[in-house]
N, C-alpha and C positions, 0 to 999 in steps of 0.2 A: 525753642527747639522745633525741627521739622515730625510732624508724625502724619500718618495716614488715619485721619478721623472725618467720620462721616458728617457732613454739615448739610443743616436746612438745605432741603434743596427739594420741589414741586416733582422730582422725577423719580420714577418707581426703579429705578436701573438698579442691578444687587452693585453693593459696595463694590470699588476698585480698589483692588491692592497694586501698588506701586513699590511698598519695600516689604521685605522678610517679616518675621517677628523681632523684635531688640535682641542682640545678646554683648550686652556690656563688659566693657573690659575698660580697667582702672589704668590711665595715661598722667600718671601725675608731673606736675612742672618740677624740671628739673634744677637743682644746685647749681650753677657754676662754680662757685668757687667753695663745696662742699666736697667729701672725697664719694666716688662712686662707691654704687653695690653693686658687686662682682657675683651675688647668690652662690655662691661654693664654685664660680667660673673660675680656670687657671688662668693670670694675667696675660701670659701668651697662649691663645687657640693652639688647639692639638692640630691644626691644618696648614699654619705656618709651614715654610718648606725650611729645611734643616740648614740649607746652605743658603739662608735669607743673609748675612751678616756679611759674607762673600760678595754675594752680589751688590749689596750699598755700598762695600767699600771701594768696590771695581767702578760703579756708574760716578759715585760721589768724589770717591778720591781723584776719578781719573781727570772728571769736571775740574776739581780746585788746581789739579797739576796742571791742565790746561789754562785755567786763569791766571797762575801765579809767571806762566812763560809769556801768557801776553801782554800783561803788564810790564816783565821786564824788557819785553820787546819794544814797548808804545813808552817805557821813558825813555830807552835809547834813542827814539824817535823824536822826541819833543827839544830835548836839547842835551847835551852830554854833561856840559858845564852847572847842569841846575835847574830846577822847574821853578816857574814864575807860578804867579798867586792862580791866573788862570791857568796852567798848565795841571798845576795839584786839582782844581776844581776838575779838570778833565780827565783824569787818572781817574780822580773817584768815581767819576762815571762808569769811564770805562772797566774798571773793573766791576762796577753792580753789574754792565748790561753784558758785558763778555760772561760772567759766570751764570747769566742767564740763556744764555746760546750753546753755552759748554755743556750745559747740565741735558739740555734740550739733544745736542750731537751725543754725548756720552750713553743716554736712555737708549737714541736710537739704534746704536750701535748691539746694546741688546735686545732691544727689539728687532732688529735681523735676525741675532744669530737666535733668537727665539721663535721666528717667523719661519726658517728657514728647516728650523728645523723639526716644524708643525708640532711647537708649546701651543701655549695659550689657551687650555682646556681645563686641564686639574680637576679635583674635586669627583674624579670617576665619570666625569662629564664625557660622554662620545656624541658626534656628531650624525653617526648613524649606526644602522641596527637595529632589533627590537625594542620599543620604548618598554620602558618598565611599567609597572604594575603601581597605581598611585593608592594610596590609604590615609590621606588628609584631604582637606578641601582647602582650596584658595580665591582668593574674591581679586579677581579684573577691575581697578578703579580707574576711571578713567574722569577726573578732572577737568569742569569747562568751563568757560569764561566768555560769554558773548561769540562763539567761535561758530562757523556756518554748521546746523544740525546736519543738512545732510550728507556734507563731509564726515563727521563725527559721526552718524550711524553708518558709513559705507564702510567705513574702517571697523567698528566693532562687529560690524555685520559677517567679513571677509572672517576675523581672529572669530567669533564663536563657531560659524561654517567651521574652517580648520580643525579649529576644536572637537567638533563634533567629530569628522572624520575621522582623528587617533582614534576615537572607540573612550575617550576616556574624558567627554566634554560635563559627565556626570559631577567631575570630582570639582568642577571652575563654576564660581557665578560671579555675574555681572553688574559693576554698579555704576550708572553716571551721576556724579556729583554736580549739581550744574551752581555756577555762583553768577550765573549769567545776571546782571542789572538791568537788560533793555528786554520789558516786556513783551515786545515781536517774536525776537528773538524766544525766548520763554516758550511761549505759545506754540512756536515752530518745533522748539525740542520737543517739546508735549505731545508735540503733533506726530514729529520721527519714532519718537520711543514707542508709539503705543504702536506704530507702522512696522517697525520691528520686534517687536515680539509676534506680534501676525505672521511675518514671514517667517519669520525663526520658529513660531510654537516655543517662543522661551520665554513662555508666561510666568512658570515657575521660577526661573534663573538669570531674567534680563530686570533689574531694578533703575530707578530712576528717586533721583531727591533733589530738590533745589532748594538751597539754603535760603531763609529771606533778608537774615542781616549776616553779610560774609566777609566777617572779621578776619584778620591776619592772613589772610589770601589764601593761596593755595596748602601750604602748612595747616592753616587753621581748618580748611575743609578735607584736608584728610584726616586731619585729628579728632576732628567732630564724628566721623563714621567710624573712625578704631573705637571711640567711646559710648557709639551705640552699638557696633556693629561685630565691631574683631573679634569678641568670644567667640565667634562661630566660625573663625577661619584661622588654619596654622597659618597659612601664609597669605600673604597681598601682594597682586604685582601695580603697580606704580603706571600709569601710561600717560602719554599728552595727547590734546588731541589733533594731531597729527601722528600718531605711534601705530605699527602695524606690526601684530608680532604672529611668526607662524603657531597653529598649534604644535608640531612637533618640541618647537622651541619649547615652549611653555609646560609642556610634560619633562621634557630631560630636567629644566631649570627644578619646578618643583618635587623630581626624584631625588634631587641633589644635596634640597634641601631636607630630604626626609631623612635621608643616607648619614646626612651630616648637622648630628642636633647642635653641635658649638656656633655653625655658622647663620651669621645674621641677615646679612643682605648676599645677593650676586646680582652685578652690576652686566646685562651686555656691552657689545660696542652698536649701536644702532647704524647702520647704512642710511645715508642720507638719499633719498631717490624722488620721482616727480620733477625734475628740475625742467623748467620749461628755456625761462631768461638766458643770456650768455652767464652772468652773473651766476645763477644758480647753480648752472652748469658746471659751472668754473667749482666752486663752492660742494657739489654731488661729484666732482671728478677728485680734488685731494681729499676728502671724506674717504672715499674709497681708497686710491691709491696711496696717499702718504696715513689715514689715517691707523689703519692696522699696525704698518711698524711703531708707531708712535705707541699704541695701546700696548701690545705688545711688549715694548721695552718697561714702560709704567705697572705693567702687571708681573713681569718679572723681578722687578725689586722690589715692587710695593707689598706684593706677600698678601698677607692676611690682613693687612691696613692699607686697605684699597678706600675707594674712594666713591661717591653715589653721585649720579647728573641729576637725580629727580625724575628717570622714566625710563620706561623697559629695562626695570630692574624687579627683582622680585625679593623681598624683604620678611623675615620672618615678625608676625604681628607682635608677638607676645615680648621681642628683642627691640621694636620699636617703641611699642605704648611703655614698658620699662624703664625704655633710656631715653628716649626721645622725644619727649615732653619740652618743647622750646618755652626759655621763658624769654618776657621783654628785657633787653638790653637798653642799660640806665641812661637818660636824653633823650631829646626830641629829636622827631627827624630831621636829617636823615641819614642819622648816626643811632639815633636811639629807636626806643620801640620794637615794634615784633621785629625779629630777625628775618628776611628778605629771602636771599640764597638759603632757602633752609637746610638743603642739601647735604650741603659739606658739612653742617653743623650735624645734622641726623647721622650721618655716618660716626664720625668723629665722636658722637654720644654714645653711641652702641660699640662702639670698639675701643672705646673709655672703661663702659661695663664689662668685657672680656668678651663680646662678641666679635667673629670674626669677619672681616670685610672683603668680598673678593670680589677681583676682574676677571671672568671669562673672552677674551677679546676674538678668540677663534670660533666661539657657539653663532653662527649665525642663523639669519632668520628673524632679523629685528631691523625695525624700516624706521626711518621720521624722515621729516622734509625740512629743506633749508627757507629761509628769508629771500625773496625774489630780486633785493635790490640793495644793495649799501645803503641806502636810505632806512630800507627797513631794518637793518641790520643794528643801525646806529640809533633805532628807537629802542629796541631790542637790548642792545648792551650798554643801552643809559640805565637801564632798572640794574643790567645784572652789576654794573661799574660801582654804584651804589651797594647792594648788597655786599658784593668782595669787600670792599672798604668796611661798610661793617663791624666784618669779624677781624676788625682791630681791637672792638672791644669783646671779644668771643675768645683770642688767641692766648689770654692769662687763666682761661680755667683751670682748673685743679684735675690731675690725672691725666688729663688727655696724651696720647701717645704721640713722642716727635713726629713720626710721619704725617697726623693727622696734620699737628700744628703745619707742616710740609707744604700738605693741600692746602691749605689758608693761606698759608704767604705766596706760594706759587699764584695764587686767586688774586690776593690783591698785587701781586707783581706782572700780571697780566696787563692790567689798567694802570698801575702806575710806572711800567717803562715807558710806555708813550710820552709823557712830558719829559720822562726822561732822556730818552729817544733827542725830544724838540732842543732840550738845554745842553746837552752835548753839542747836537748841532750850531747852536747859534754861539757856542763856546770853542767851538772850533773857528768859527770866523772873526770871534773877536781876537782869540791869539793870531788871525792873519793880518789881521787889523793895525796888533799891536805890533806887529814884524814890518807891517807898512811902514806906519808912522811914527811909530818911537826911536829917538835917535842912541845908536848902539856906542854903549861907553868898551872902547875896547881893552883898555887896561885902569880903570876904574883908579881908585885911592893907593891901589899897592902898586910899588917902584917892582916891575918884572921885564926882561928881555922879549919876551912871547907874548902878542895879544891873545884876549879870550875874543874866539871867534863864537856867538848863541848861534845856533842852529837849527832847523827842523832838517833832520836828514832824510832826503828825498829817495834815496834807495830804502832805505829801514823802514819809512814810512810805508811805500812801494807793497812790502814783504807781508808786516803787518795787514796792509787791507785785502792782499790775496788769501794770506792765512782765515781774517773773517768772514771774508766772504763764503771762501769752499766748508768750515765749521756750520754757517749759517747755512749752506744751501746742499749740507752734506744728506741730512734727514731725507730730501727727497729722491738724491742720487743714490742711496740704500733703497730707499722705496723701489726706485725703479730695478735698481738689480734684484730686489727680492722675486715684481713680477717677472722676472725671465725665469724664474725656477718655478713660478705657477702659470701653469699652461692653461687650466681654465680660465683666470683672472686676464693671462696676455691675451685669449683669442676673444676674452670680454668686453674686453680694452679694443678691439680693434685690429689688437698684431699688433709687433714690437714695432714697425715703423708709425702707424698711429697715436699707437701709444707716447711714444717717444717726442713727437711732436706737439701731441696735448700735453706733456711736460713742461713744454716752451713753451707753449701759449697761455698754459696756465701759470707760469712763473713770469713772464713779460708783463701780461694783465696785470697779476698780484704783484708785480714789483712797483709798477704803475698808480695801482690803487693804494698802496699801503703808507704815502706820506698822507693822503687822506684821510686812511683811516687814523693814523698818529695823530692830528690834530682834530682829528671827529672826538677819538678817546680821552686827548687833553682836554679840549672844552667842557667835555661831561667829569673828568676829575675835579677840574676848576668851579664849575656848576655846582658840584655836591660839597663839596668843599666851601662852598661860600653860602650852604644852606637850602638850596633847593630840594626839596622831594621830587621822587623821580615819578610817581603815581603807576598809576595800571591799566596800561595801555594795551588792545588785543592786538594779537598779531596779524597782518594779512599773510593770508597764503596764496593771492593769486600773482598774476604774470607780473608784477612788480611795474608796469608803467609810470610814469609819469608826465602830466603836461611840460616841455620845454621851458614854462618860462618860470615854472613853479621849481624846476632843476635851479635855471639863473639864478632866482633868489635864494637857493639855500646854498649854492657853492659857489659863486661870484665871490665871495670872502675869501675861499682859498687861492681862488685866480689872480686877486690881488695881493696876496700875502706871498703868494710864486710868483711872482713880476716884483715884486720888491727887491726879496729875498736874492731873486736872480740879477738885478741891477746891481744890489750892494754885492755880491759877490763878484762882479765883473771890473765892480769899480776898485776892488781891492787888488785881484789877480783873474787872469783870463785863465789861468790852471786851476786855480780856487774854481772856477763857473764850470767848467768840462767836469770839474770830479763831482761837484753837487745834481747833473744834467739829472741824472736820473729822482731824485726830488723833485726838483723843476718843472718836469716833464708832468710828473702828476698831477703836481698842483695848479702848473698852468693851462694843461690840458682839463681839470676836475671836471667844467659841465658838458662836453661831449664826450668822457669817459664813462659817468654814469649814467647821461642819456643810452649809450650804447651796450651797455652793459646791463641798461635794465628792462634792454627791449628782448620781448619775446621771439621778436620778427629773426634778429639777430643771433638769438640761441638754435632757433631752427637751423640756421643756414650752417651752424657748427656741427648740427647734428650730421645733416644730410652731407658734409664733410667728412663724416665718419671720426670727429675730432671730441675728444672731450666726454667720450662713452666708456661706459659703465657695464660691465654685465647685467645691472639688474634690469639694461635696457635689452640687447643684443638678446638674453636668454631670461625671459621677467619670472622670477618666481609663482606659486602658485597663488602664494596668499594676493599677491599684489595684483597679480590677476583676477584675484575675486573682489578686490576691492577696486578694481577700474570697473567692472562688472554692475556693482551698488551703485556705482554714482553713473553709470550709462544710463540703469534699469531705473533710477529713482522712485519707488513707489511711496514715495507719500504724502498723501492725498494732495490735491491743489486746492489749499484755501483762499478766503480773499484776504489781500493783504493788511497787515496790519491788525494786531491780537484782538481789540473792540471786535470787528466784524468776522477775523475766525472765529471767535467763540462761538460768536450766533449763528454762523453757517454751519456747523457740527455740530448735533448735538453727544453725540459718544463724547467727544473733546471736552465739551463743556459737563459733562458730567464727572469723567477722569480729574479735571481741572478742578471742580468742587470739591472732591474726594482726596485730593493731594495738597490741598490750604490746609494752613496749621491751626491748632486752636484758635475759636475767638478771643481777643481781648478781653483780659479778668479787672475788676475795678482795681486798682492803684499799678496796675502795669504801666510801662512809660507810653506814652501818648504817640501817635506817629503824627507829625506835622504833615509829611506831605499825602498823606490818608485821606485826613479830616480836609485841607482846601482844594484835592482834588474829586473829593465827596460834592464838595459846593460847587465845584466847575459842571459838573456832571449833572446836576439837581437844576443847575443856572440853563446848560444846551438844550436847542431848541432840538437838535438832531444826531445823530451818531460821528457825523462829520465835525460836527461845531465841537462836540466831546472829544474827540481826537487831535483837533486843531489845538484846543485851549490845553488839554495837559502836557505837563514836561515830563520826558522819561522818566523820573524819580518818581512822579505824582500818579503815573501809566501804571507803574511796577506795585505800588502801593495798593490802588484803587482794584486792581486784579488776584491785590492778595489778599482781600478779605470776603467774604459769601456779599454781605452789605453792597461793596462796590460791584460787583459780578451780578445782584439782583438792578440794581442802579441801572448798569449799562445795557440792560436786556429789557430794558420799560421804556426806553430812550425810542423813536421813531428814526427809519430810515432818511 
């Protein structure tokens, strides 16, 4: 366990405090397949809306009426006389991935008329007005993982500012959880946190903890501070670090929460913004513009069994550590062990116990930033492809409410249409295959006047693929009619003719990129599926470059699997190859698609187009301008690089640093291996250099965490 104790140390400086006093609260691991404690909770929340039942059946029924017509549309299609073994294989299909598109148009459908008609609030939640008057305290966690400090203080720097201004930044304290592994890294947090509290004066209310051994990742480090920390706070909001949330936001959220004791979590919609890349852009422009009807409609049915992303949400503690207690799911990875996506799981646990779960998707004033490149993107949703999957073993618990179960399957039906996506398609070319080459018995074994003529009927067919298409591409064409009815959004956007045209480019692009991403997503199904762990990879956030030839070698595979694909479909029917074009086009375009798309140079040139914009560019909020602000002004300190020689160059740092190591080692505690031989590496250098050279980051992290290795490194000559 982390604590702030004061260790041997030659230097008269009064102790630093780095966190509060403890105040524990009991998180205990929960049952699956035990029944929940409801504590005298009513199964259904009193916040529920009355006409919840209405609306599922309108979104749900209207989806399966749509599935059930395109089905009998796509047998008429295949043949009239009878479906072959591949034809049945392709109905099954199609009707998984139609009822996934249906359900997807059906949502958004109310997500319009809930957009339209300025829903998406509830809970006494207003957007403006006098903020209320707060009477709990809630603690800002903010989660990090080897991610740049002073990124991560320019952002909490901008949200405690804000804070302050409501008048009411008394009621919020602040904690960075850091599970950072690369000691540089470490040292530089150290270095931001103590740089911000100086400017802030938020000695009192700005905390910092870095875990030393950071089990079960992110899950396990928020669990770790509910079980030291939560007593002392009703509520927690959740952040990444990328997350920027106004303080207004963050006072209405927690009034809401005061307002409303049943309810457990409220989930924002975050606005994705920063986008530099075309990609990004692409990616910061349907965020904004398709993503509200999308929320929108999901918050309108989903009721009080809403659903949590993991950040800029604000969760009641005492409804977390209760119900949300993950335990490890039975197997190895990367199926078994801690639970990954712990998100859906935590929600789904609390609204098991009769907490209520809600989407506010109209509260805005919540920021995060996209992935700069499809590359990253595809490192990114190998962990989460992994996770989704998962909770196949999570979706048998005991209690859980159908919605929840909902979010699960919808999570893994995310990642697993993609291959289904692939097998359709290559199922499609083999029945043209089989139309090629198999010779047609026309009156078979029975004595009849009339041949059977098989068929794939080319008008029916025709009809069918316009009907999926406008289904599929309806969610955006709602999007866009919604911006004509919001005037600040359209003149944010551009104007309707800008706007309109980042429509196209942003659907040509994504139409482009997304046989891509289909088999970027198949490979990572295939990959976990055959036993791979996905590991814990940081995210980059910058301009997403990458060298050309390092593009060649990761999507040359898809270039040749589109030059195949496009051969064999030529060679079967030259109208088979024109209706596949647009797969084609992606795959065999892939490595100058994502070179171009992962250039910054090229995202500008959209800007300065006026194409692919956002209001929170055209008009930037305040918080977001106080956080361009922090990372202009950067003040914190310039050390020399690399944690060995900041230490020595600081000595506040190096003091703070003594002050925030945890207990020493008690006789029969477990041994740390790479302690003890980077103890001898250190003992063996002739210099500060040689000492640096010779450890491995593990050995770095180790030898920094204990006074021993910190007095080592400070005897060492330059």
């Amino acid at each position: 366990m982390d604590t702030v104790t004061q260790q041997a140390s030659p230097s008269t400086t009064p102790f630093f405090e780095a966190l509060p006093p403890e105040s524990p609260l009991s998180m205990p691991v929960q049952d699956l397949h035990g029944a929940p404690d409801f504590e005298g909770r009513p199964r259904t929340p009193v916040t529920e809306p009355r006409s919840i039942v209405a609306r599922r059946l309108a979104v749900l029924g209207s989806a399966f009426a749509l599935t059930v017509f395109g089905a009998w549309r796509t047998h008429k299609v295949l043949d009239a006389n009878g479906l072959t073994t591949l034809g049945v294989i392709m109905m099954v299909l199609f009707v998984a991935l139609f009822m996934w598109i249906a359900l997807a148009f059906t949502s958004s459908l109310a997500g319009f008329f809930s957009l339209i008609t300025r829903g998406g609030l509830g809970l006494g939640i207003t957007r403006s007005g006098p903020l209320p008057q707060l009477n709990s305290r809630t603690a800002l966690l903010l989660p990090t993982y080897n991610e740049p400090p002073n990124r991560v203080m320019a952002g909490l720097k901008a949200i405690y500012t804000s804070l302050q201004e409501t008048g009411q930044g008394h009621a919020f304290d602040v904690f960075i959880l850091s599970d950072t592994t690369n000691a540089d890294v470490w040292v530089q947090e150290e270095a931001a946190f103590l740089a911000l509290r100086e400017q802030t004066g938020g000695h009192n209310t700005i905390f910092y903890r870095r875990r030393h051994n950071n089990i079960e990742r992110k899950a396990g480090n928020v669990g770790e501070w509910v079980r030291r920390f939560g007593g002392a706070y009703e509520q927690m909001v959740t952040l990444d670090a990328d997350s920027v949330m106004s303080g207004d936001t963050l006072v209405r959220m927690a009034a809401a929460m005061e307002r409303h004791p049943s309810v457990g979590l409220i989930q924002t919609l975050p606005v994705i913004v920063g986008g530099t890349t075309l990609f990004a852009r692409m990616q910061q422009f349907a965020g904004r513009v398709y993503g509200p009807i999308i929320a929108h409609g999901i918050a309108w049915w989903h009721g009080s069994e809403g659903n949590y992303w993991g950040h800029n949400a604000i969760i009641r503690t005492r409804a977390f550590a209760g119900q949300a207690g993950l335990p490890h799911v039975p197997g190895r990875p990367p199926f078994g062990g801690h639970i990954l996506s712990h998100d859906f799981v935590e929600a789904a646990l609390m609204r098991r116990g009769g907490w209520a779960i809600h989407m506010v998707p109209a509260l805005d004033g919540s920021y995060e930033e996209s992935p700069p490149s499809l590359t990253d993107v595809a490192i990114r949703d190998r962990r989460w492809c992994q996770g989704n999957l998962q909770h196949v073993k999570v979706l048998p618990s005991k209690g859980l409410h159908w919605v929840s179960r909902m979010h699960m399957i919808v999570g893994i039906g995310a990642y697993v249409t993609s291959p289904l996506w692939l097998i359709f398609l290559l199922t499609g070319i083999l029945i043209s295959l089989q139309a090629h080459f198999e010779r047609v018995e026309y009156f078979g074994d029975t004595k009849t006047l009339y041949p059977h003529w098989p068929h794939v009927d080319p008008v029916q067919a025709k009809y069918v693929f316009i009907g999926t298409m406008l289904i599929l591409l309806a969610p955006k064409m709602l999007a866009f009619l919604a911006l004509l009815f919001d005037r600040t959004t359209r003149k944010g956007c551009g104007g309707i003719v800008r706007a309109a045209g980042s429509v196209l480019v942003e659907t040509f692009i994504g139409g482009l990129i997304a046989p891509i991403a289909m088999l970027i997503q198949t490979s990572g199904v295939v990959s976990i599926l055959s036993g791979h762990d996905s590991g814990w990879n940081t995210q980059r956030r910058d301009d997403g470059g990458f060298p050309l030839m390092v593009v060649v070698r990761q999507y040359a595979k898809f270039t040749l699997f589109g030059l195949i694909l496009g051969c064999g479909a030529w060679v079967v029917s030259p109208s088979l190859f024109f209706w596949m074009t647009p797969v084609l086009l992606g795959l065999v375009f892939s490595i100058p698609l994502v070179a171009l798309t992962s250039s910054r140079a090229v995202g500008q040139s959209f800007l300065k187009a006026g194409l692919l914009l956002v209001p929170e560019e055209t008009q930037m909020p305040d918080v977001l301008r106080k956080t361009v602000r922090a990372l202009e002004s950067d003040e914190t300190p310039h050390l020399p690089h690399g944690a060995l020689r900041a230490l020595r160059a600081d000595s506040s740092l190096l003091q703070a640093h003594r002050d925030m190591l945890p207990p020493a080692r008690k006789a029969g505690e477990p041994i740390n291996a790479d302690r003890l031989v980077g103890l001898v590496k250190i003992a063996e250098a002739e210099n500060i250099a040689m000492a640096d050279k010779a450890l491995t980051p593990k050995e770095k992290a180790a030898v920094l965490g204990c006074a021993e290795g910190i007095d080592a490194v400070l005897r060492l000559p330059e």
